[in-house]
N, C-alpha and C positions, 0 to 999 in steps of 0.2 A: 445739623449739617456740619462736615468737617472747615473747619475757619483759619483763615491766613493770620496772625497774631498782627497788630502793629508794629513792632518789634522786632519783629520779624524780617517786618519791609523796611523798617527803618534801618537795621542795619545791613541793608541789602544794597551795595554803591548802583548811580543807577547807570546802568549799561543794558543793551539788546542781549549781551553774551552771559546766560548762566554759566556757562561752563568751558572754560578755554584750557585746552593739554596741550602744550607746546613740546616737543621734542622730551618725551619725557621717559628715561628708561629705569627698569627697576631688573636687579639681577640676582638668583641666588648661588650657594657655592655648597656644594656636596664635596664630603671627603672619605674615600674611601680606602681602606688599609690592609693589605695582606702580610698573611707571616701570622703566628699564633702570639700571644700576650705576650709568651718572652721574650718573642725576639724584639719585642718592639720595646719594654724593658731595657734590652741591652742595646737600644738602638741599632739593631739588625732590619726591623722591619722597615715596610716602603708602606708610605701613602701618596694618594694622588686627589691633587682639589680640581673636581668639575664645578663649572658653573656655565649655569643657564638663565640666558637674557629673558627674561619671561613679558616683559614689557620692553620693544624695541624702536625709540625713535617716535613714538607716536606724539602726531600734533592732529588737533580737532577744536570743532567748536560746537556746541548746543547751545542756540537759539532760547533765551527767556520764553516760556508756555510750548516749549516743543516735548516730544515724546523719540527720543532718541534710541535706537535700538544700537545693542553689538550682539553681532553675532560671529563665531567659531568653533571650529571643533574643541574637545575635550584638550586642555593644556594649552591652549593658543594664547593666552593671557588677557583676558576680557575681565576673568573675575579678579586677577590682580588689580589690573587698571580701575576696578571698581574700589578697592582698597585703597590705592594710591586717593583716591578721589573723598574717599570719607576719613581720610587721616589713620590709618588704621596700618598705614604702611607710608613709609616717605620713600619719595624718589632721589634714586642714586645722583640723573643728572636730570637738567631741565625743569620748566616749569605747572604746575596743578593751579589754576586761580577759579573759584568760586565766586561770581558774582563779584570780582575782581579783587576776592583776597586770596590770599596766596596759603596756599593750605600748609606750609612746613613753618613760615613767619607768623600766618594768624591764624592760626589755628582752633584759638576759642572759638573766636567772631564766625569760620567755617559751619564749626559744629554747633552753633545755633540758627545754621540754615539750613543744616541738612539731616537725615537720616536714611537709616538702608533696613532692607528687607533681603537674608541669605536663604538660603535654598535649607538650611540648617540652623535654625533659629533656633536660639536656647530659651528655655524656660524652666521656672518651678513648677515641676510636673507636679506634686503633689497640693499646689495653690490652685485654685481655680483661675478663670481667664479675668473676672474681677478685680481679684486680689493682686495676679503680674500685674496688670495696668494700673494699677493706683500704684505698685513700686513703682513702673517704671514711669510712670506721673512726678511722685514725690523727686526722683534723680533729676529731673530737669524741672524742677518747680512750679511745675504746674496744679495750680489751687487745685484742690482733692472734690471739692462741691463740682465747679466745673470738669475736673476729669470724668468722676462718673457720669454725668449727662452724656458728655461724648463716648465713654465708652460704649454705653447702651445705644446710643443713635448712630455711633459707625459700625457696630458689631451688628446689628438689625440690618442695616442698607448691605453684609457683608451676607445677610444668610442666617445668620445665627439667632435664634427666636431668645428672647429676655431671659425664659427659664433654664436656659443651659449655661448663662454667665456666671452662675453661681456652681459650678458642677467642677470637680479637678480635672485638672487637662488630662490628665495621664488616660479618662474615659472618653478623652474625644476622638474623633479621628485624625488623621494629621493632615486632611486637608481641612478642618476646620482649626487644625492649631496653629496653618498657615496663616490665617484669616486672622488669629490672633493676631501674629505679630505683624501680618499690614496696620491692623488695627494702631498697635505699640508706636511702628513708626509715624501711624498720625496722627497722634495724639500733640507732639511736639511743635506740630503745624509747618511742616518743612517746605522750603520752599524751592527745593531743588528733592529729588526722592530718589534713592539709588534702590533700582529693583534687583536683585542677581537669582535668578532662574526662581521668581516669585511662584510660577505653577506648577513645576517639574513635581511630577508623581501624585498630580491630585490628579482628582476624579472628575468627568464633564462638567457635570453641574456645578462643582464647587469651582471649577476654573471656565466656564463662563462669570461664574459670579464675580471672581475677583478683575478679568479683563474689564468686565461692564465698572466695575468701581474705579479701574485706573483712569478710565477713559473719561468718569465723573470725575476725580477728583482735578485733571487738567482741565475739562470744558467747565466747569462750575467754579474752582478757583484758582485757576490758572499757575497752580503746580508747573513747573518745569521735570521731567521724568527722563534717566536714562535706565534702560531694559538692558540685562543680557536673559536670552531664550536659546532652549532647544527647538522651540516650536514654530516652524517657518510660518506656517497660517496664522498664529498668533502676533508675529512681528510683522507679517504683510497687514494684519486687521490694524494692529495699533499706532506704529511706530511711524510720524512722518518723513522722518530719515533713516536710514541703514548704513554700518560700518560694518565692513567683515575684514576678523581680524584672523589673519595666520601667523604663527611662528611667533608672536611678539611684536607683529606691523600692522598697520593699518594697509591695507591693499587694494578696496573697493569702497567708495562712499558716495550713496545716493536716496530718492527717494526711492520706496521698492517699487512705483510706476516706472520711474526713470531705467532702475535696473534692469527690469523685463522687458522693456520697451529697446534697449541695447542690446540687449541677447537677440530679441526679435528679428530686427533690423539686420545683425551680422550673421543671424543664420537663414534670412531671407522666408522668415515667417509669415510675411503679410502683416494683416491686424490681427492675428493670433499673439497669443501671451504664453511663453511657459510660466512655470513654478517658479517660484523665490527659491525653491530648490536647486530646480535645474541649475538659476543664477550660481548659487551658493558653488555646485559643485564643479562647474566650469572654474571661478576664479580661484576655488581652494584646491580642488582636485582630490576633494573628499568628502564623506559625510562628517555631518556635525557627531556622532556618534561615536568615528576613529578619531583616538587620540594623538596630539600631536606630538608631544614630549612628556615622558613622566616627570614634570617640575613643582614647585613647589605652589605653584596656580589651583594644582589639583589634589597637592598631600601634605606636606610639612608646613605649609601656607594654613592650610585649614586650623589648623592644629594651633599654631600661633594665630590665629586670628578668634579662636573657640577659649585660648588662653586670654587673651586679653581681653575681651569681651566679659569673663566671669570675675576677671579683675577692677572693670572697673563697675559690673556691678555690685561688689561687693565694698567697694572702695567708702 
């Protein structure tokens, strides 16, 4: 079984609140230049700096063993806020506290409660799923005897039968190399788990698999999880709370009974229910699919966050 370290919990302050984001904004700045290389040379040319609040003003709290969902459209800054939250990005203003440390001051003590799971997970495609999970074992010191035990009994409960751990990734499919890296991030034994679009683009069966695993990993050891998802029936099944986030703000925040039960009521539904959709697109006034801003949530973000991540596994 996947196990909470003591160490874990011991460095865990005790409080009800995993996860408190107090007014916390993160902003990037774009510069763009016209006029050809010489003019700008002879200082003839113009530039102009845009910037985009990608994270605006958001304050929230998650609940110790809750399954917190965000959801938004493309560029609404959810997967920033998810960055800000794994240290992986500091916020401009306001505060990030994990289990009551504060992610820009403690930053170690953070990163030995948490880890994340991206929609874009890097690996040594030409190592087998083995082989990544003992490095990413040894990075965080985790005994090698006891990694592999876990590797093989969380990659089993994920789907993945014994004899394909030893095969290069590069022959698996990529919903099985998702599974990998859920796998990576629990090896660490985290006690807070940042999910960001953990099933986007797998396939039924592999993405039942992994929902049934998150939903184990919080009822059996009491994991705290925040989820961003494209998938409304996904985050209505899992998620005991729901944020939807637009523009950079938090706008709506409920249970998804509570949400639908509100739409209900003010469009004189009865006991009928719509979709967490409908919800969705009444309070956004779009699908999760349109994007909201081309910011750095959904491109030069990536890129720096794809850079540092190989940085520091190579470190």
């Amino acid at each position: 079984m996947v196990t909470v370290t003591a160490t874990a919990v011991a460095n865990a302050p005790t409080t009800d609140d995993a996860l408190v984001v107090d007014g916390a904004r993160k902003s990037f700045r774009s510069i763009k230049r016209s006029g050809s290389w010489w003019d700008h040379a002879r200082g003839k040319g113009t530039r102009t700096v845009d910037e985009t609040r990608a994270v605006d003003d958001v304050s929230l709290r998650v609940r110790k063993g809750e399954i917190y969902g965000l959801l938004g459209s493309n560029g609404s800054g959810k997967s920033t806020l998810i960055r800000l939250v794994s240290t992986l990005l500091l916020p401009d203003a306001g505060a990030v506290r994990v289990f009551g440390r504060d992610v820009v001051t403690e930053e170690a003590a953070v990163k030995r409660m948490i880890n994340r799971v991206s929609v874009e997970a890097a690996f040594f495609k030409k190592l087998s799923p083995m082989e990544n999970l003992i490095y990413a074992a040894r990075l965080y010191d985790v005994d090698p005897a006891h990694a592999r035990r876990e590797i093989v009994r969380i990659l089993n409960r994920l789907g993945i039968k014994t004899a394909r751990i030893g095969q290069p990734l590069e022959k698996m499919s990529r919903g099985m190399q998702q599974k990998v890296a859920i796998a990576r991030a629990l090896l660490t034994s985290p006690i807070l788990l940042l999910l960001d679009e953990p099933t986007t683009g797998l396939d039924p069966r592999s993405k039942k698999d992994v929902q049934e695993f998150i939903l184990r990993v919080r009822d059996e050891h009491g994991a705290t999880i925040v989820l961003t998802s494209h998938d409304m029936e996904e985050s209505d099944r899992l998620c005991d709370r729901i944020a939807f986030i637009d523009g950079g703000r938090l706008v709506r925040e409920d249970t998804p009974l509570g949400l639908k039960r509100d739409y209900a009521r003010r469009h004189g539904m009865g006991d009928a229910l719509p979709s967490l959709e409908d919800v969705f697109l009444e309070v956004v006034g779009r699908s999760l699919g349109d994007a909201d801003y081309e910011d750095d949530d959904d491109k030069d973000d990536k890129d720096k966050t794809a850079k540092h991540e190989r940085e520091e596994a190579t470190a």
